[in-house]
PAZAPA-4460 file (N, C-alpha, C; in steps of 0.05 Angstrom, whole numbers, plus 32768, in hexadecimal, padded with zeros to 4 digits):
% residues 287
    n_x    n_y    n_z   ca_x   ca_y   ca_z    c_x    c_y    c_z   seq   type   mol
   8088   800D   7E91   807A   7FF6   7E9C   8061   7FF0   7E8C     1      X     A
   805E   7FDA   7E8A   8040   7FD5   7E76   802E   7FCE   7E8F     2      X     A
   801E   7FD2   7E92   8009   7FCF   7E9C   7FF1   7FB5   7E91     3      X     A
   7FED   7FB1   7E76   7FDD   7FA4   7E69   7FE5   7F86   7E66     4      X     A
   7FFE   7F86   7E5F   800A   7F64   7E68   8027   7F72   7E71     5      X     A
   802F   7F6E   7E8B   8045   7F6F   7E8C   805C   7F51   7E88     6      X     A
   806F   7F60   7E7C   8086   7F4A   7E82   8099   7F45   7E91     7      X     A
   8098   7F2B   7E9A   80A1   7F1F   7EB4   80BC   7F17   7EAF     8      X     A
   80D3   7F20   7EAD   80ED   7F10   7EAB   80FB   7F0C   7EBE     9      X     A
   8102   7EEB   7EC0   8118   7EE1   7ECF   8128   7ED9   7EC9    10      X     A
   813E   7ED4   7EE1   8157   7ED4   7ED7   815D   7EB9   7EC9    11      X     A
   8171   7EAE   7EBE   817B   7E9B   7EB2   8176   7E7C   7ECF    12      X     A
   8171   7E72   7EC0   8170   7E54   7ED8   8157   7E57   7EF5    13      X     A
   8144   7E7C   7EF6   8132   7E76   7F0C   8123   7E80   7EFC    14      X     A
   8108   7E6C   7EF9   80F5   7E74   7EF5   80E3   7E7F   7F09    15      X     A
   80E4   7E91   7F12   80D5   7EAA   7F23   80EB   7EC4   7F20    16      X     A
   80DA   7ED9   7F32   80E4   7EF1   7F35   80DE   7EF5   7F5A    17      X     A
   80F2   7EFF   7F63   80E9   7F05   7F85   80F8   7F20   7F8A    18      X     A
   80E3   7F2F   7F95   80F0   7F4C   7F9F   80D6   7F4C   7FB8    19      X     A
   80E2   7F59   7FC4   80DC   7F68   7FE0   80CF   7F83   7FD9    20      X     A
   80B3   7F8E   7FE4   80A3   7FA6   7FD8   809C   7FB3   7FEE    21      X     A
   8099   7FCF   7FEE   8086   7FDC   8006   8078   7FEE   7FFD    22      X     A
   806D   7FFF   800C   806C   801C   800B   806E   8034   801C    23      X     A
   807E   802B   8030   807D   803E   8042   806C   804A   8053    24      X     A
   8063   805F   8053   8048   8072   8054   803E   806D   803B    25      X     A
   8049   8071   8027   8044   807D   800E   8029   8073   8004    26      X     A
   801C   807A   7FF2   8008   805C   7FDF   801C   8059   7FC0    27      X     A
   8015   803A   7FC7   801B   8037   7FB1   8006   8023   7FA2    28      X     A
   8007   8031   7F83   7FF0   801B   7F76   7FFF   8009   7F5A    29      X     A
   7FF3   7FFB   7F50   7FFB   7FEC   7F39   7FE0   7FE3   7F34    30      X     A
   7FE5   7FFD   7F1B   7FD2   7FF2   7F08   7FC6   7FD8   7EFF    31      X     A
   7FAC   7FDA   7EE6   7F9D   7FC2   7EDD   7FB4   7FAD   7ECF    32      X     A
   7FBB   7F9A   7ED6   7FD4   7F8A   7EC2   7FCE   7F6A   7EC6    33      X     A
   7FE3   7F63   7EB1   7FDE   7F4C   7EB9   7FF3   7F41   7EA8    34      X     A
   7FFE   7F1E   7EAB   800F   7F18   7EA4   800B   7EF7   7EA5    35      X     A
   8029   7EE6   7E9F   8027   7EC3   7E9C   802E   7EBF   7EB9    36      X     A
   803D   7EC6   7EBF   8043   7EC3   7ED8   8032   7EBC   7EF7    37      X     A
   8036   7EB3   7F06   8024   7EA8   7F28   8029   7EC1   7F38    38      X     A
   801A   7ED3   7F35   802C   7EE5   7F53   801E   7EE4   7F6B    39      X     A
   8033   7EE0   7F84   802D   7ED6   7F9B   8036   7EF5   7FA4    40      X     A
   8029   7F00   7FBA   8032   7F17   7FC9   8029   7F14   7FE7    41      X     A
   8044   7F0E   7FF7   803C   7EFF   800D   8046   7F1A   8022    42      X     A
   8034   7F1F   8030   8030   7F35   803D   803E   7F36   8058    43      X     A
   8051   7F43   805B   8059   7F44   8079   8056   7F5A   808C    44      X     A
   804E   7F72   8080   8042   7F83   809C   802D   7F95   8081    45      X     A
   8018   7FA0   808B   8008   7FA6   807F   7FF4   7F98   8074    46      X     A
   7FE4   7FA6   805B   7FC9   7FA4   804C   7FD9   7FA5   802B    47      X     A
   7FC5   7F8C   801C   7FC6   7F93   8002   7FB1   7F94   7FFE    48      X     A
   7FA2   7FA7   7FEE   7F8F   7FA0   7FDD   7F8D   7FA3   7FBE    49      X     A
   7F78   7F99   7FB6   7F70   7F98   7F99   7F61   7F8A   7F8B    50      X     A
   7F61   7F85   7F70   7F49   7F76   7F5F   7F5E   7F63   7F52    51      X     A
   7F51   7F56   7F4E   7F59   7F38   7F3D   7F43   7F31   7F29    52      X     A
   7F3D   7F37   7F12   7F1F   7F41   7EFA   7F09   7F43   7F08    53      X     A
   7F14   7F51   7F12   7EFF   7F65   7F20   7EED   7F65   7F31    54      X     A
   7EFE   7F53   7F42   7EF4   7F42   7F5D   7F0C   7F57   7F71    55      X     A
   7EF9   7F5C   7F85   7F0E   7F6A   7FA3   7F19   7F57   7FA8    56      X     A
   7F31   7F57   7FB2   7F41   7F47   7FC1   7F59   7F53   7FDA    57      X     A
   7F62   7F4B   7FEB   7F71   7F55   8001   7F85   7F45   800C    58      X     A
   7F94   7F4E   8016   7FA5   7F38   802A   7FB4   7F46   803C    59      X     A
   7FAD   7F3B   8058   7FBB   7F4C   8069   7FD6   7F42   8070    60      X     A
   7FEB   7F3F   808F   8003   7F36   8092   7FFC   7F13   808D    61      X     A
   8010   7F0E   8085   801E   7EED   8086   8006   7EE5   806F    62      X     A
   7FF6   7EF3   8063   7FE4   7EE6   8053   7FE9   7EE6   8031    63      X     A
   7FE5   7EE6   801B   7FF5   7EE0   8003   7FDA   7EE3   7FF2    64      X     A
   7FDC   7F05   7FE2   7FCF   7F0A   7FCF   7FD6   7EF7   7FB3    65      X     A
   7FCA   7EF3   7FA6   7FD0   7ED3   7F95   7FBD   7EE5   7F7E    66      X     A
   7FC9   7EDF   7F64   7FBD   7EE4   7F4D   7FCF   7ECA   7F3D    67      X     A
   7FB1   7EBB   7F30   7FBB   7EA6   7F18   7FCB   7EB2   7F00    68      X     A
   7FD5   7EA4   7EF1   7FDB   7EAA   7EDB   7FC8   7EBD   7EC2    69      X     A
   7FD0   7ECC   7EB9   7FB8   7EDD   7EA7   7FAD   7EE8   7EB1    70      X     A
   7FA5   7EEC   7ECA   7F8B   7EF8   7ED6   7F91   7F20   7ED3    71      X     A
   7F85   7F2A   7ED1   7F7E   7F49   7ED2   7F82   7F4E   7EEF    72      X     A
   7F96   7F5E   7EF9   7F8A   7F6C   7F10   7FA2   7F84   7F14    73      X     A
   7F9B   7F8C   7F2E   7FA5   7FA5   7F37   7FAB   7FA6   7F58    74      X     A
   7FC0   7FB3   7F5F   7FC7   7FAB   7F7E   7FC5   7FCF   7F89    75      X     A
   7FC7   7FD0   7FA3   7FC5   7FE6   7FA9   7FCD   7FED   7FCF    76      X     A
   7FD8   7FF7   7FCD   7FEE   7FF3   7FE4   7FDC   8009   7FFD    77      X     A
   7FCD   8002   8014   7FC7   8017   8028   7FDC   8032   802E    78      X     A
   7FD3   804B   8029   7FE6   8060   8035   7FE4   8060   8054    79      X     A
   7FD2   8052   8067   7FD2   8053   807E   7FE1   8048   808A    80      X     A
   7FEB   8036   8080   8006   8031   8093   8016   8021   807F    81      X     A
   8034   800B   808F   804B   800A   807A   803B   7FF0   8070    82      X     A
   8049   7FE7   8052   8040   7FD1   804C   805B   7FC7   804C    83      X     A
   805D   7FA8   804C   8079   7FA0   8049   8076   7F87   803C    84      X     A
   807E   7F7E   8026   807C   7F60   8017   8087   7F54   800A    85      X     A
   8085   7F3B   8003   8098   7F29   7FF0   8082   7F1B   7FDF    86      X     A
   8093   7F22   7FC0   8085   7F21   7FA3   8095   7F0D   7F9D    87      X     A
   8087   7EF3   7F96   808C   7EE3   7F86   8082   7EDF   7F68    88      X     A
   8097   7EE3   7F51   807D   7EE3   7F38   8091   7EC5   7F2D    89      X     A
   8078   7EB3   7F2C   8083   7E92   7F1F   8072   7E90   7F04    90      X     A
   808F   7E89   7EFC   8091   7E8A   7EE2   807C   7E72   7ED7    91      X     A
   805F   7E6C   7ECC   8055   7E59   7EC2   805E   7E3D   7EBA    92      X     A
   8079   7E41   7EAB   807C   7E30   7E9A   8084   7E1B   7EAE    93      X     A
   808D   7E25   7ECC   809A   7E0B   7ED9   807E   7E00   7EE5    94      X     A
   8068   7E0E   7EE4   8054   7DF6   7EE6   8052   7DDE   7ECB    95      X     A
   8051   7DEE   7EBA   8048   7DDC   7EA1   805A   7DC9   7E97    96      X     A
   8071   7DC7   7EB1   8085   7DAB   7EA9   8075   7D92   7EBB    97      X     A
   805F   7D97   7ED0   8056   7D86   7EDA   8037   7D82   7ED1    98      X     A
   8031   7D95   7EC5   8010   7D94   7EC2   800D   7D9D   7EA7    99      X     A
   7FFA   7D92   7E94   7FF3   7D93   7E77   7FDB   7DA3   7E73   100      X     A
   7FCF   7DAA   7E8A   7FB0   7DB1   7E8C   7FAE   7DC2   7E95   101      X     A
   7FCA   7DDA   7E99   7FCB   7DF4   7EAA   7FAB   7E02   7E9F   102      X     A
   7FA0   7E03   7E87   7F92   7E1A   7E81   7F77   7E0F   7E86   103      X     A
   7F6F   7DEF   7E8D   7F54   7DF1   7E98   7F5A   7DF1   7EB9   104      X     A
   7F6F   7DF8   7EC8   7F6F   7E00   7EE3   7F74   7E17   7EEB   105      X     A
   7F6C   7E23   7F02   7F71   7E3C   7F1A   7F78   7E2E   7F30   106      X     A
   7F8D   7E3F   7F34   7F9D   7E3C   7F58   7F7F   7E4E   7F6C   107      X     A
   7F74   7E39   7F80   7F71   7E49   7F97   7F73   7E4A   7FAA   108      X     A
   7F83   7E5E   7FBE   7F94   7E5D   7FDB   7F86   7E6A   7FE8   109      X     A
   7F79   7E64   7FF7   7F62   7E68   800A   7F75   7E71   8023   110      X     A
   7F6A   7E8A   8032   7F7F   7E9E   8046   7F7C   7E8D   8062   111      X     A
   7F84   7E8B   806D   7F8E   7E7E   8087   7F90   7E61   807D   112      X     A
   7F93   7E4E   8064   7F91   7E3A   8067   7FB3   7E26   8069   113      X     A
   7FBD   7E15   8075   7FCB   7E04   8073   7FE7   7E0A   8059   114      X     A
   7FD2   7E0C   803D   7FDF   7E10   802C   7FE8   7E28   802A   115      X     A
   7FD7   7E40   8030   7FE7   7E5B   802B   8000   7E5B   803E   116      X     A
   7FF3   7E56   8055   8017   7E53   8063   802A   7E40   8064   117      X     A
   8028   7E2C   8055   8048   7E1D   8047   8051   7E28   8032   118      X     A
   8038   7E32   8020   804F   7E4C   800F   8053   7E60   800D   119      X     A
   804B   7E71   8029   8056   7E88   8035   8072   7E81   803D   120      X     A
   8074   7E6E   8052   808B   7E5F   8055   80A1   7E60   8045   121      X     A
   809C   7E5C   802C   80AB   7E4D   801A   80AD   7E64   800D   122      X     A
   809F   7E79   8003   80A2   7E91   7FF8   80B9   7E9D   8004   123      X     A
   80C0   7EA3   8020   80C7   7EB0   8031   80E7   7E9B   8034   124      X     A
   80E7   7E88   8035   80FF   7E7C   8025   8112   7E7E   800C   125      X     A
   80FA   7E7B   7FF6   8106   7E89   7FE7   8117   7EA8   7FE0   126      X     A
   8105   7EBB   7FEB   810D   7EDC   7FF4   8126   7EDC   7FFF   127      X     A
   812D   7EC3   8012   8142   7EBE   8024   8160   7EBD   8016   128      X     A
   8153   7EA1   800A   816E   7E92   7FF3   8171   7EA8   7FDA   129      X     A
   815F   7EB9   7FD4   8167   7ECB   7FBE   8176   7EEB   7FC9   130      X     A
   8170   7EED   7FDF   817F   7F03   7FF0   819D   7EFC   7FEB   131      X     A
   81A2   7EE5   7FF9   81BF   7EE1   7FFC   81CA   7ECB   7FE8   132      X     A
   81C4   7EC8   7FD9   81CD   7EB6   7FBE   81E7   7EAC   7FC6   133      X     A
   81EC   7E9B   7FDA   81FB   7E8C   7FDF   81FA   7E7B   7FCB   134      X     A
   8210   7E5E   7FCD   821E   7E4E   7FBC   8207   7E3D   7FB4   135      X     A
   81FA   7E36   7F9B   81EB   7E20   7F8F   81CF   7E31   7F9B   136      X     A
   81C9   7E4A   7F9D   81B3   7E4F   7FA3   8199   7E50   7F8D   137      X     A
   81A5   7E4E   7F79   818B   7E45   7F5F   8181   7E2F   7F6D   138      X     A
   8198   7E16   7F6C   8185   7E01   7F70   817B   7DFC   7F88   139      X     A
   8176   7E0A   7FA9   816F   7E11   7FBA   814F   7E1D   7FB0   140      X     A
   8154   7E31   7F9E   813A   7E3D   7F92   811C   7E2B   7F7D   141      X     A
   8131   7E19   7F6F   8129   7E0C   7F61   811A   7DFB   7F72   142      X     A
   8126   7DEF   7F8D   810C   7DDC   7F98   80FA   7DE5   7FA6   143      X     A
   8100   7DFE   7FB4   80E9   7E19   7FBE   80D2   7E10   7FA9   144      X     A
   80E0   7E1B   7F9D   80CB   7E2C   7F84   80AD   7E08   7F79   145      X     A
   80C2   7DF0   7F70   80B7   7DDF   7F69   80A0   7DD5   7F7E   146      X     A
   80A7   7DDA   7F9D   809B   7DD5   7FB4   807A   7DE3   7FB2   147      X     A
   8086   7E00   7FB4   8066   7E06   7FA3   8062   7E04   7F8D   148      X     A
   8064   7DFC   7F77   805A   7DF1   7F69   8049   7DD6   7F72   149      X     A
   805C   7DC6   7F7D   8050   7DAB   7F8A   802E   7DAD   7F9A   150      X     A
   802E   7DC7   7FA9   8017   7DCD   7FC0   8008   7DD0   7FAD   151      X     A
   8004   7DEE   7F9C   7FF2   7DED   7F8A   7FE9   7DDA   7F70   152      X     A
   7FF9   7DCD   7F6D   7FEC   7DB6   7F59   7FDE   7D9F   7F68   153      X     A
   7FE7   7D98   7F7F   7FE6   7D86   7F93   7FC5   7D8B   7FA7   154      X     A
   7FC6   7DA9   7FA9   7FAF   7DAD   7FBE   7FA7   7DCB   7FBD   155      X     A
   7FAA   7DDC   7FA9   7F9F   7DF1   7F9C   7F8D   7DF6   7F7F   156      X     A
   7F94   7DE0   7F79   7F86   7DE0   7F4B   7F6C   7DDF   7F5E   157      X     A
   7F60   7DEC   7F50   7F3B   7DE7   7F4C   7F3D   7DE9   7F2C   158      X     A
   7F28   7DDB   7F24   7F23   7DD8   7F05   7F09   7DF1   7EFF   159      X     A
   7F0F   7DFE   7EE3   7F02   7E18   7EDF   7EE4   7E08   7ECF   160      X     A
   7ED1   7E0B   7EE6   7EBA   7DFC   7EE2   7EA5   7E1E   7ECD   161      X     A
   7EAD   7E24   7EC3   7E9C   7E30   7EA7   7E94   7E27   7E8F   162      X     A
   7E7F   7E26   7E89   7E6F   7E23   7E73   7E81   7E24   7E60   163      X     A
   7E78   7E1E   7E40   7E89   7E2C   7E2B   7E80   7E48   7E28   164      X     A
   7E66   7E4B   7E29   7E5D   7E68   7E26   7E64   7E7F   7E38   165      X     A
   7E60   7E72   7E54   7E69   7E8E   7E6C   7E8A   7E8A   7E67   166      X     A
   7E9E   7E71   7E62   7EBA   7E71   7E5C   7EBD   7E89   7E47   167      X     A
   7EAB   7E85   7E29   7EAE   7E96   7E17   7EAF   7EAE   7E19   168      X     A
   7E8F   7EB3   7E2C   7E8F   7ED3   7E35   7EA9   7EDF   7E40   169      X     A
   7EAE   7ED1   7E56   7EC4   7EE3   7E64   7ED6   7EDF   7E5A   170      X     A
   7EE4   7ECE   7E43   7EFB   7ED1   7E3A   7EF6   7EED   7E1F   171      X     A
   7EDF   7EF7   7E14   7ED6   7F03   7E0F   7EDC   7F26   7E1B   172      X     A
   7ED0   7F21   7E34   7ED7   7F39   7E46   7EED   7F44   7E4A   173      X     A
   7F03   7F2B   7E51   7F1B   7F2F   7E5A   7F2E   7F3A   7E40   174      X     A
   7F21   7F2E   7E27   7F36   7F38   7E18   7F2C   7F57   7E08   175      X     A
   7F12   7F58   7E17   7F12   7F7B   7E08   7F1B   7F8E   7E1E   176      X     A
   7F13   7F81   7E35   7F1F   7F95   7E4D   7F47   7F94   7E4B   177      X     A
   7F50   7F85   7E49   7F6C   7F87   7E43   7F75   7F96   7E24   178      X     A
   7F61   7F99   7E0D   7F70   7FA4   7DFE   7F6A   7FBF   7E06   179      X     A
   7F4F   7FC8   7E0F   7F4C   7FE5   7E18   7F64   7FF5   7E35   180      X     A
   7F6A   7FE9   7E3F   7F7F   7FEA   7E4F   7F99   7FEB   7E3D   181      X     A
   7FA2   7FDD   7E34   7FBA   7FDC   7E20   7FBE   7FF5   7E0F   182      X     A
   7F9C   7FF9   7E00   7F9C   8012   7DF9   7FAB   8031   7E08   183      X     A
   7F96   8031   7E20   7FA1   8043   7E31   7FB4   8044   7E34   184      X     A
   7FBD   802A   7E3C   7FDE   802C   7E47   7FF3   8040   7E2F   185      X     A
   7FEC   8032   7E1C   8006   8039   7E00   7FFA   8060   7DF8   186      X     A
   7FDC   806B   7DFD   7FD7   807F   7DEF   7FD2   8090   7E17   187      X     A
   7FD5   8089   7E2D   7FCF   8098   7E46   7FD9   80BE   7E3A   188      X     A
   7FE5   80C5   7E2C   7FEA   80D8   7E25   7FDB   80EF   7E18   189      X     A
   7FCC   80E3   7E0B   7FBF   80E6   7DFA   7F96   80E9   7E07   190      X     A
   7F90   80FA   7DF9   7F76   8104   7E01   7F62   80F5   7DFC   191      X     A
   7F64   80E2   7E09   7F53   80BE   7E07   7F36   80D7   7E19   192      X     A
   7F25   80C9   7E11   7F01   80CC   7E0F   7EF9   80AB   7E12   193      X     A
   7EE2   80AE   7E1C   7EC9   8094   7E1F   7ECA   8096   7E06   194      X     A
   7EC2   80AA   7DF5   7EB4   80AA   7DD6   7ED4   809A   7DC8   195      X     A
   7EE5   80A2   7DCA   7F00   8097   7DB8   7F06   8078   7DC0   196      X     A
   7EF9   807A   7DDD   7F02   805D   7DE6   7EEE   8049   7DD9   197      X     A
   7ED8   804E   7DDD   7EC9   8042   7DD0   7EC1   803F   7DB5   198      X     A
   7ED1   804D   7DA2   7ED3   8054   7D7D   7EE3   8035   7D82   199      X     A
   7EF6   8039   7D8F   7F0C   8025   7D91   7F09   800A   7D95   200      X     A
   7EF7   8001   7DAA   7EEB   7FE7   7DB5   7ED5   7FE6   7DA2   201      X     A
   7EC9   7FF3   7D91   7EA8   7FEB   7D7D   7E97   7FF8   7D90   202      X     A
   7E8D   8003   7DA7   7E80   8004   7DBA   7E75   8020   7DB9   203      X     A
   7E60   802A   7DC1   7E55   803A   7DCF   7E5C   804D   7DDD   204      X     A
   7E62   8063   7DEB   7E6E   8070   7E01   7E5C   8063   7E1D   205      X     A
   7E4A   805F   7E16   7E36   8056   7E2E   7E40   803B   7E36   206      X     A
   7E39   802F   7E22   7E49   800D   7E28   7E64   8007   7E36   207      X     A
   7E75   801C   7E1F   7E94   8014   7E29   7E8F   801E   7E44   208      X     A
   7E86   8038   7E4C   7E8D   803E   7E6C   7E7F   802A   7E80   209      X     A
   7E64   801B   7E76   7E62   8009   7E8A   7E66   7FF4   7E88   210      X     A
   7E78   7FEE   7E71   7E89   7FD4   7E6D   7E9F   7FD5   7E81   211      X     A
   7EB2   7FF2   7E7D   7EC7   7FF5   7E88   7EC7   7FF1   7EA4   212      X     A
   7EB4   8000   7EAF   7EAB   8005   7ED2   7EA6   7FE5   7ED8   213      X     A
   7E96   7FD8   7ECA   7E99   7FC1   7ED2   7EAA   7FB1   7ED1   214      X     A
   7EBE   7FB0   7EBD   7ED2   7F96   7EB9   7EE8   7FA8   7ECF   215      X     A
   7EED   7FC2   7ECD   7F0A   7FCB   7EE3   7EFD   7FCE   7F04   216      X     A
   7EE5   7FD0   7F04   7EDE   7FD8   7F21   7EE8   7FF5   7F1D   217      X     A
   7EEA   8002   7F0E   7EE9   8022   7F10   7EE6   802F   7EF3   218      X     A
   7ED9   804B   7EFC   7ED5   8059   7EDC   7EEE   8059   7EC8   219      X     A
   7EE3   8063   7EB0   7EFA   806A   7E99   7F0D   807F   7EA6   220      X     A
   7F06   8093   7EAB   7F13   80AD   7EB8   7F24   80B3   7ECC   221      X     A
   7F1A   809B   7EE6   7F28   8095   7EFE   7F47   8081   7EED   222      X     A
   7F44   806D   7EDF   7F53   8059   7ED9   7F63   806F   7ECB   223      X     A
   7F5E   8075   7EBB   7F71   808C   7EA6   7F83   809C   7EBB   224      X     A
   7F77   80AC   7EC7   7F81   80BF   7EDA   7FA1   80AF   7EF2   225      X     A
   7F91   8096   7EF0   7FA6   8085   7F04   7FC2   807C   7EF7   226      X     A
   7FB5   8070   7EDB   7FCC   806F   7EC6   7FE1   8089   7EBE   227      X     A
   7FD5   8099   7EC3   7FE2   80AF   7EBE   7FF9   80BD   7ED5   228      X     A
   7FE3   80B9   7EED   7FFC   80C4   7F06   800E   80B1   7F0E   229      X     A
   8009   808B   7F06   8020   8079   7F0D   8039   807F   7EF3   230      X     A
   802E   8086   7EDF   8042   8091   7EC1   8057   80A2   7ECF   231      X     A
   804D   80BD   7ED7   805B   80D1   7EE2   806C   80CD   7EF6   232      X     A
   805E   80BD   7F10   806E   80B9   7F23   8084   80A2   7F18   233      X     A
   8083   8093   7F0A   809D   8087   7EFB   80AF   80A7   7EEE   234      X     A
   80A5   80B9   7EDE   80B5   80C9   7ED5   80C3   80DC   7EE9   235      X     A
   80B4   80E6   7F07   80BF   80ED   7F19   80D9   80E0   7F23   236      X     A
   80D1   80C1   7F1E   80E6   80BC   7F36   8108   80B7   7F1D   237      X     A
   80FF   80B5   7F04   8114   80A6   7EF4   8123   80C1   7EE0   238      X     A
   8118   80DE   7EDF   8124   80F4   7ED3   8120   810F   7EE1   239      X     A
   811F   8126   7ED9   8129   8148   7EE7   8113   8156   7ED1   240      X     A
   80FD   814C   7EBE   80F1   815D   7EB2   80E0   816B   7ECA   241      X     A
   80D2   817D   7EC4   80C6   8187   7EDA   80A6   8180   7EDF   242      X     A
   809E   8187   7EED   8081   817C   7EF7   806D   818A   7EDA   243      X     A
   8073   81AA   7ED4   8064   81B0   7EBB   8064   819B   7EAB   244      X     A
   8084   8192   7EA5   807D   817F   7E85   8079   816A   7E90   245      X     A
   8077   815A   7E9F   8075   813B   7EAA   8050   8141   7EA6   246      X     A
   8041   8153   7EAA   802C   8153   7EB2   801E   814C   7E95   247      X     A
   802E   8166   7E85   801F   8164   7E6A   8030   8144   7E56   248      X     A
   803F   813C   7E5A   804F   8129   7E56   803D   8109   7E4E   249      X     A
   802A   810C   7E6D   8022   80F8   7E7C   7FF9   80F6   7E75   250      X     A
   7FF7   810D   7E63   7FD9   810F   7E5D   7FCB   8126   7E71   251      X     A
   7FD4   8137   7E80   7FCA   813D   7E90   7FBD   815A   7E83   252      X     A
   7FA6   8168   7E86   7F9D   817B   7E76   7FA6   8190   7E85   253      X     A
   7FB8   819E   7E99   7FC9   81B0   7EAB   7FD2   81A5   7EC8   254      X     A
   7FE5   81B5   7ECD   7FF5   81AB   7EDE   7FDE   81A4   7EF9   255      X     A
   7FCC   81B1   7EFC   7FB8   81B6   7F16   7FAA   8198   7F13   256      X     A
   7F99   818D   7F00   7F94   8179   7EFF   7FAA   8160   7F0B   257      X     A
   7FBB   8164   7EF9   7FDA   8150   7F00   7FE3   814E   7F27   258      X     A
   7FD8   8162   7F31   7FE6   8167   7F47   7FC8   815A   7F57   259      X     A
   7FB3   815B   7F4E   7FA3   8152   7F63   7F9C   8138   7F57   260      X     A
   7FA6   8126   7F45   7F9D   8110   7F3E   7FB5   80FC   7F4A   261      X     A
   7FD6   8110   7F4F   7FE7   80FC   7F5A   7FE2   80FD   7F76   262      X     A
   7FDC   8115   7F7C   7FD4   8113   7FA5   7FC1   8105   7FA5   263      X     A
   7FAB   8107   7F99   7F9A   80EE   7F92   7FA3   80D1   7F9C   264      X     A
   7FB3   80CA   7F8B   7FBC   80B2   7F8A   7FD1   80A2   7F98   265      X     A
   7FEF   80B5   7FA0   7FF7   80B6   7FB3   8009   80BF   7FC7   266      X     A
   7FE8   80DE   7FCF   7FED   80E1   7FEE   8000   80F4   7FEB   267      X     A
   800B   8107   7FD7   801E   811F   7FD5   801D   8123   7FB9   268      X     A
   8027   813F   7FBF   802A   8151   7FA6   8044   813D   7F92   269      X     A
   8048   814E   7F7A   805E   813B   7F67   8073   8149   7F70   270      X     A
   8079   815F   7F7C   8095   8168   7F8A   809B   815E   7F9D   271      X     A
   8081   8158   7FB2   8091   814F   7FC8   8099   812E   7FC9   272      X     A
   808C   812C   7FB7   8090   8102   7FB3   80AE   8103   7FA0   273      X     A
   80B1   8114   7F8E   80CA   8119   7F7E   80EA   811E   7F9F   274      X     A
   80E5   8132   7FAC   80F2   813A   7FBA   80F7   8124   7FCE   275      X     A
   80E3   8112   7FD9   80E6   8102   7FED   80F3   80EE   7FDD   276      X     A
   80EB   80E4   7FC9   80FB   80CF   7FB7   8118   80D3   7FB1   277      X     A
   811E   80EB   7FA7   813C   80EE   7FA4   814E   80F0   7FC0   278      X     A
   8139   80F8   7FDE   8148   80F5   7FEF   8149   80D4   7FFB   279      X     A
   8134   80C9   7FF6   8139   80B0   7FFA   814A   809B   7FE7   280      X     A
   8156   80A6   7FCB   816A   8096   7FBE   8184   80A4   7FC7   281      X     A
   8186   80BB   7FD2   81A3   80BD   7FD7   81B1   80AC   7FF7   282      X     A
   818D   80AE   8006   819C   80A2   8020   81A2   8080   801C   283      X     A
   8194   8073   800C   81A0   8058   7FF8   81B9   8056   7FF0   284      X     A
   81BF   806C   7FEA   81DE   806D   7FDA   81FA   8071   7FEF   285      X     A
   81EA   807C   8009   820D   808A   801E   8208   806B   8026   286      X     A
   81EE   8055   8028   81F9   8040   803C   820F   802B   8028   287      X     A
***
């Protein structure tokens, strides 16, 4: 999984992607990323939280975490109780058959308003018609989908009122904070330092860490550590190496570190999240 831009593929004839997400008890996080794509995450029992460049953000039931296109962020699922939701990721380009000016606008969906709930509505439609892909259900999707489009062009664009200079800056920010991320992502293995990170960005050790703390909303060390135990818990759930090599595999400097950075993160050891996982894909498989 890339973390730094992920890629969004859909199928032939829908431009979006729709799956159904939870976490159970469990926590679940997703990393700093970002992508072309609109993602809507419309919440039906539980808490989301997270940052969007580096702004908190939340959404509780029937409400719809919203990240624009490009934007940096990170989601993060409450272990206190279940979360349950529907992910819409829309594909850009079917805005930019109606609008020429996508890049001097932002979508904003303001939480209890009118608009969030006709395309909760409509989200939750779509989830529907893509469940059961009955007969001509693309083009069932296709007017979903164009519908929001319609709201947000219609009664969501706000125009991005920045300077050229504060525009400059932060496009500035955003693109050293995403190559330093990218970095991590591709070398998480590897015995990354403030000092190496910052050889890397031109920077300082001092700078980069309070560059970093500022643009992620968390230290170098915490973010590393997180990249590392969402790595693993992908290698837990997808092969049989063992927790020794997954640990050293994954950057971890001994297994003891590895084991308190994934209970850390989420809420069990790597055996017992390995063990509950393989018992929860086999009871998938007798239904």
């Amino acid at each position: 999984m890339e973390y730094y831009q992920e890629l969004v593929e859909t199928e032939d004839g829908i431009p979006a992607r729709i799956y159904y997400g939870g976490t159970g008890k469990d926590k679940l996080y997703y990393p700093l990323h970002w992508h072309r794509n609109l993602e809507f995450d419309l919440v039906l029992e539980g808490r989301i939280r997270g940052r969007v460049n580096g702004k908190e953000q939340s959404a509780g039931a029937d409400e719809i975490f919203f990240v624009n296109s490009g934007e940096l962020h990170e989601t993060d699922g409450s272990s206190e109780q279940i979360l349950r939701c529907v992910t819409l990721l829309l594909d850009e380009r079917l805005l930019e058959e109606y609008c020429d000016e996508l890049d001097h606008i932002r979508f904003v969906i303001e939480k209890g308003s009118t608009q969030e709930k006709r395309i909760a509505m409509l989200i939750q439609e779509c989830a529907r018609i893509w469940q059961k892909k009955e007969a001509y259900y693309e083009l069932e999707l296709a007017i979903r989908l164009r519908q929001i489009c319609c709201i947000l062009l219609r009664e969501c664009a706000a125009v991005r009122e920045q300077d050229a200079r504060t525009k400059g800056q932060e496009h500035q920010r955003l693109k050293r904070i995403k190559k330093a991320i990218s970095y991590m992502e591709e070398n998480y293995e590897k015995n990354l330092s403030i000092q190496s990170m910052g050889d890397y960005l031109g920077m300082t050790p001092a700078y980069f860490s309070r560059f970093f703390k500022n643009s992620a909303g968390q230290n170098f060390h915490e973010y590393l550590e997180r990249i590392r135990a969402c790595r693993a818990r992908e290698e837990l759930e997808s092969g049989d190496s063992s927790v020794t090599d997954i640990s050293f595999a994954c950057g971890f400097p001994n297994v003891k570190s590895f084991i308190n950075a994934f209970k850390k993160e989420y809420g069990t050891t790597p055996a017992q999240y390995r063990k509950k996982w393989n018992k929860t894909e086999k009871d998938k498989k007798r239904l």
